[in-house]
N, C-alpha and C positions, 0 to 999 in steps of 0.2 A: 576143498576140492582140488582133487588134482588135476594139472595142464593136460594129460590124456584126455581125461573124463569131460573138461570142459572142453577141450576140441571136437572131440564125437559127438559131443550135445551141440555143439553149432551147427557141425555138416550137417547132421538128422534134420537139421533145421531148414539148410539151405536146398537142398534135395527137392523136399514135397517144392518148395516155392520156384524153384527151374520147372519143375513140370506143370505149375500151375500158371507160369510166363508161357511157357509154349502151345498149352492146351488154348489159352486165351487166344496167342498169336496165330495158332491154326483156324480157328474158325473165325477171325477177326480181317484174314487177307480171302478166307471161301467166302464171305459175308458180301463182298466187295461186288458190284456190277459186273457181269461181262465175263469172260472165261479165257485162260491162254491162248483158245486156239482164235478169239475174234479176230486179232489182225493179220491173220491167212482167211480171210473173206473171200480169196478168188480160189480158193484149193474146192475140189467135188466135195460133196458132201460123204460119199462112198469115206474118201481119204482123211476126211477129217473125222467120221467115225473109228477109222484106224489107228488115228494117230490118240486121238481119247482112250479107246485101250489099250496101247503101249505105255503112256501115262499110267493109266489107272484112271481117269477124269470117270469116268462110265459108274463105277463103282457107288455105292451108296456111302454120304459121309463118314457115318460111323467108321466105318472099315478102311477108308482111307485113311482118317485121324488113328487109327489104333496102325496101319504099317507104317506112319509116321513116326510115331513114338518107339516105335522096336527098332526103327533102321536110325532114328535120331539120337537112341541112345550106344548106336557104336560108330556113332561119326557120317552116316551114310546117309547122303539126301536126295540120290538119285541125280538124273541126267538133269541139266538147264533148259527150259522149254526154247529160250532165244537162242542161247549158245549151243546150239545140238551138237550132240557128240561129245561134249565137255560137262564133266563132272561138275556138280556145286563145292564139292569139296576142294577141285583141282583149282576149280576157282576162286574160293578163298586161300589158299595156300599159296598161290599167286599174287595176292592182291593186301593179305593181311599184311603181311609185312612191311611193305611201307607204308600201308595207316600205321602198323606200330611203330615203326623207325619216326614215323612224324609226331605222331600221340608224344612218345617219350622226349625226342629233340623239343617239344615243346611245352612241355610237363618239367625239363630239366630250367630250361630258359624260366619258367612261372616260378620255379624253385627259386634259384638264385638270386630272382631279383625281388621277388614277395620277400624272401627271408631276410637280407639286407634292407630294404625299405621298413618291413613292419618293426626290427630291433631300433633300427636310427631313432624313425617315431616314437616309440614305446619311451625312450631313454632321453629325450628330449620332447616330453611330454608338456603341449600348452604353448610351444613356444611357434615361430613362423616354420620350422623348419617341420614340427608336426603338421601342423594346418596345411602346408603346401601338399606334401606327401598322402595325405591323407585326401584332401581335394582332387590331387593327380588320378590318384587308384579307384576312387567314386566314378570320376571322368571314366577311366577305362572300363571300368563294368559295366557304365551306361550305353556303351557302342559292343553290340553282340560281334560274334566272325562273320557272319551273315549280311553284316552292314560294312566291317573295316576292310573286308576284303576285298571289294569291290573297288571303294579307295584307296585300297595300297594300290593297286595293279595300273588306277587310273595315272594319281600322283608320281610313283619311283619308275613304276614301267613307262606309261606311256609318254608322261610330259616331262619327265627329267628322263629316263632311255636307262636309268642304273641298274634294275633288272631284267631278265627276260620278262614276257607277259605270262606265259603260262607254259606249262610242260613238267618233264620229270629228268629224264637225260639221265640216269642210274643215281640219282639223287644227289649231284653232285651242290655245292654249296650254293653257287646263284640259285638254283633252282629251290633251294629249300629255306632260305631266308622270310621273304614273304609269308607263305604258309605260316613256318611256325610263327614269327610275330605276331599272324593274326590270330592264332589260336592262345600263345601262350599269355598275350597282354590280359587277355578276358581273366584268367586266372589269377594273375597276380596279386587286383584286387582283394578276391578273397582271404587268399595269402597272408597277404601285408597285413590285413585288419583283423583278422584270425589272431595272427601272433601278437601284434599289438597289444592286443586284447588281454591274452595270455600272459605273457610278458609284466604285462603292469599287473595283475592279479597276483603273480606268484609275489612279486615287486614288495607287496603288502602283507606278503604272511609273515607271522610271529619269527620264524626260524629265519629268514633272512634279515632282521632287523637286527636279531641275537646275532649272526653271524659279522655282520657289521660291527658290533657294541664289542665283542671281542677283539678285531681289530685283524679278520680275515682280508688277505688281499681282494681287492674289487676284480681281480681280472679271473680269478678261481671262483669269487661268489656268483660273476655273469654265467661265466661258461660251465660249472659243473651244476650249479645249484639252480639259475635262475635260468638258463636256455635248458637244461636237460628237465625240468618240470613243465616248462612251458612250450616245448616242441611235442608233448605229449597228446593234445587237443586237436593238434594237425596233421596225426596222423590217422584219425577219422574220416578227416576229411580229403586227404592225399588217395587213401584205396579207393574210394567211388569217383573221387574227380579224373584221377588215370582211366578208369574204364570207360568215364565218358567222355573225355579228350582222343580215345583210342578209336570211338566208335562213333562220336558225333562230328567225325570230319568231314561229315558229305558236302556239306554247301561250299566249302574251302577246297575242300578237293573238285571240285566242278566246276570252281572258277578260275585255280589256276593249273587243270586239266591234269589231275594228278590219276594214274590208271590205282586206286586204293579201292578198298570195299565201297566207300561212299560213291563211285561212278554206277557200281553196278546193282549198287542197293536201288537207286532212283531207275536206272534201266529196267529194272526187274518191275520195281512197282508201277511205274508207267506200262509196263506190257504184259501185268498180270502174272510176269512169271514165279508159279508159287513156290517151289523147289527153290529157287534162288533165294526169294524173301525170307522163307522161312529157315533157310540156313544160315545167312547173317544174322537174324533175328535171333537164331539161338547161339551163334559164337557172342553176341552180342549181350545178351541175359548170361549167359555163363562168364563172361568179363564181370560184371557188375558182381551179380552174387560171387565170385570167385573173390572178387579185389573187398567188396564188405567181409568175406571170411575170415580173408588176410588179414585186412584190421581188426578183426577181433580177437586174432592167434597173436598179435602183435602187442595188443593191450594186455592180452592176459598174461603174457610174456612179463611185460613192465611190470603190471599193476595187479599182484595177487589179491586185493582188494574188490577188482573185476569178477574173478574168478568165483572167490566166495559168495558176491551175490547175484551171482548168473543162477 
C-alpha cells in the first residue's frame, strides 16, 4: 500500500469521528439545565424573547444542530452569548495562542527531561540510579496540574516571593515558569518509562547483540540503532499528549490567571454560553484527531510495515 492511499484511508477515517465528537458535544451542552439567557433574570420578558431569536435559541433542536454543523464546518460559531459583539472565533484566535505557546513550552520541558531520564534508567538498569529515577517520575504522575499547581503558586510565589503569583504580562519568562512546570512534570513520567521501556526491548533483539559480537562502536549502536528504534513508540504517544497539554490547561490557566482558552472554556460553561463551549469544543476534538493523524502519517512514514497492514 502506498503512503497516499494509506493517508486518505486515515482522514476518511478521522472525518465521520470529528463529526460524531461534535454531534455528541452539541446536544450534551443543550442537555444541560437552564438556558443562556438565565443570568439576565432582570431583562422583560418582551427582550428576552428577542434576544432568543437573534440567537436562534426559539428554533426547534433539530435545526439548530444542522446550522451548527454548516457554519462549524467553515470556521464560524457565531457571536458569544457573554462576550456580545465578539465573535467565538475572534475569541479563540486570541486566546489559542498562548494555550499553545504554553502546551508546547511545556510539552518541550516533558521532552527533554523524560527523554534524558528514561535513556539514563534504561542503560543502567537495576541499579539505585534506575530505582531513584524511576521512583521520582511515579512521584510526579501521582500529583495531577490540578493539585501542583496550587502548591507552586503557594510555596515559590507566596512563601519564598521568586515568582509572581499569577498573571501573563505578554508571556514573558517569570510569568511562564510555573505554569509550564506544572504542566510539563505530569508528563515526564510517562516519558521516562515509555522509553525505558522501549529502550531495553530493542536492548534485547538479536540484531543488536550481532552488532555488538562484531565489534560496532557502542556510541553508533546507542544512537542509530538502539534510540532510532526505540523513539519509535513515543511518538504515539507524543501526537495525543500535545493535543491534550494544548487543551487541558484550564485548571492551570485559572490559577495562575493566564487569559488562554481554558478561562473562557469554564466562563462559558458556568454561564451556559453554547457558542463558546461548542467552539473550543471543536478546536479541541480537531487538535486530538488532527495530532492522532499526525502519528499515524508519521508511523507510516517509519514503518512501511504499518502501512501494509492498515
Amino acid at each position: 500500500m502506498t503512503f497516499l492511499v494509506y493517508a486518505f484511508k486515515r482522514l476518511l477515517l478521522a472525518l465521520p469521528m470529528l463529526w460524531l465528537v461534535l454531534t455528541v458535544s452539541f446536544f450534551l451542552v443543550r442537555a444541560a439545565p437552564g438556558s443562556p439567557l438565565d443570568r439576565d433574570s432582570e431583562l422583560p420578558a418582551a427582550l428576552k424573547k428577542s434576544l432568543a431569536q437573534q440567537y436562534g435559541l426559539d428554533r426547534p433542536l433539530l435545526e439548530q444542530y444542522v446550522s451548527f454543523v454548516k457554519h462549524a464546518a467553515v470556521g464560524d460559531f457565531g457571536n458569544s452569548y457573554i462576550y456580545r459583539n465578539r465573535s467565538v472565533s475572534a475569541i479563540i484566535q486570541e486566546a489559542f495562542p498562548i494555550s499553545a505557546r504554553l502546551g508546547i513550552l511545556a510539552m518541550l520541558f516533558a521532552l527533554s527531561v523524560g527523554l534524558t531520564l528514561g535513556v539514563i534508567s534504561a542503560f543502567r538498569q537495576n541499579t539505585w540510579i534506575d530505582h531513584f529515577i524511576m521512583a521520582s517520575v511515579v512521584l510526579g504522575k501521582s500529583v495531577p496540574p490540578m493539585v501542583l499547581a496550587p502548591l507552586f503558586v503557594a510555596v515559590f510565589s507566596v512563601s519564598l516571593g521568586l515568582l509572581p503569583v499569577a498573571g501573563w504580562e505578554s508571556g514573558t519568562w517569570q510569568y511562564v515558569i510555573g505554569p509550564v512546570l506544572c504542566l510539563g512534570l505530569y508528563d515526564i513520567a510517562a516519558i521516562a518509562r515509555l522509553l525505558r521501556g522501549s529502550v531495553l526491548d530493542v536492548m534485547r533483539q538479536k540484531y543488536i547483540v550481532t552488532a555488538r559480537a562484531k565489534g560496532l562502536g557502542e556510541f553508533r549502536i546507542i544512537v542509530i540503532h538502539i534510540l532510532r528504534e526505540a523513539l519509535m513508540p513515543l511518538v504515539t504517544y507524543l501526537a495525543p499528549a500535545l493535543s491534550s497539554i494544548l487543551v487541558g490547561t484550564v485548571i492551570v490557566e485559572q490559577v495562575f490567571n493566564i487569559p488562554g482558552l481554558g478561562r473562557y472554556l469554564i466562563s462559558g460553561a458556568i454561564n451556559r454560553d453554547y457558542t463558546l463551549v461548542l467552539g473550543i469544543a471543536t478546536l479541541a476534538s480537531a487538535l486530538v484527531i488532527g495530532m492522532n493523524l499526525l502519528a499515524d502519517m508519521i508511523l507510516g512514514l517509519l514503518d512501511p510495515r504499518i502501512r501494509l497492514q492498515a
